[in-house]
N, C-alpha and C positions, 0 to 999 in steps of 0.2 A: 045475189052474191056471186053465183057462177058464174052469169056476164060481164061482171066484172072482173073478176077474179082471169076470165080469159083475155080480156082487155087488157089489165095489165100486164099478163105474161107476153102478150104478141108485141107491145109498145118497147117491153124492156128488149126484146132479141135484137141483138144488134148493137147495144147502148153496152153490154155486159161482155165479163169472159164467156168464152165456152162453159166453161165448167161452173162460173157464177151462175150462168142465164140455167143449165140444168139444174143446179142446189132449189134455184127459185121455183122452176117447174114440179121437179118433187116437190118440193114441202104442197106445192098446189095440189096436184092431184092426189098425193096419197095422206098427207094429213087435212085439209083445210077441206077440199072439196067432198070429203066425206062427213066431217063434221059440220059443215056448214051447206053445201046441197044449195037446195033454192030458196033459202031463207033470203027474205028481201035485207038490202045493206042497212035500212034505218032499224032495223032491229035485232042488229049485232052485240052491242056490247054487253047481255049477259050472257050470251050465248059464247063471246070473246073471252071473258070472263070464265064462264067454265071449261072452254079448250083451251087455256092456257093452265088449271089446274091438273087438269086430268092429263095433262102433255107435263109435265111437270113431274107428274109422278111416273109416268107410265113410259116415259122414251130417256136415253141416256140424256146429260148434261150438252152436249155438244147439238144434238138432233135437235132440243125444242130451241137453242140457243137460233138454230139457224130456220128451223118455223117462225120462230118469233121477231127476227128481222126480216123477211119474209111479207110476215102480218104486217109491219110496223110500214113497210113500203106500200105494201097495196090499198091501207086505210091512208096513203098521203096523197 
């Protein structure tokens, strides 16, 4: 998931705002790549599934709004 996860951030720089292309990067490194580490991509989605609950509860309405499109890019 991290090699990924780094793949997509370096593909979008350039394609996004400034300020888009860093929203994306935070939600990477300080939510996604802690919860997710090097778990391989084919055995995501319970593990999606539970950071999306626990982000849910645990961060304002706005934060997981924009983790979670974020997520929504990098699984496309």
């Amino acid at each position: 998931m991290r090699e990924r996860a780094e793949e997509f951030r370096a593909s979008r720089k350039g394609q996004l705002s400034v300020r888009a292309w860093e929203s994306d990067e935070s939600a990477l490194r300080v939510h996604m790549s802690l919860a997710f580490g090097n778990w391989p991509i084919s055995s995501a989605t319970p593990l999606v599934e539970r950071f999306l609950v626990d982000l849910a509860v645990s961060r304002s309405v706005r934060t997981a709004a924009r983790v979670r499109t974020t997520l929504r890019a990098l699984f496309r």
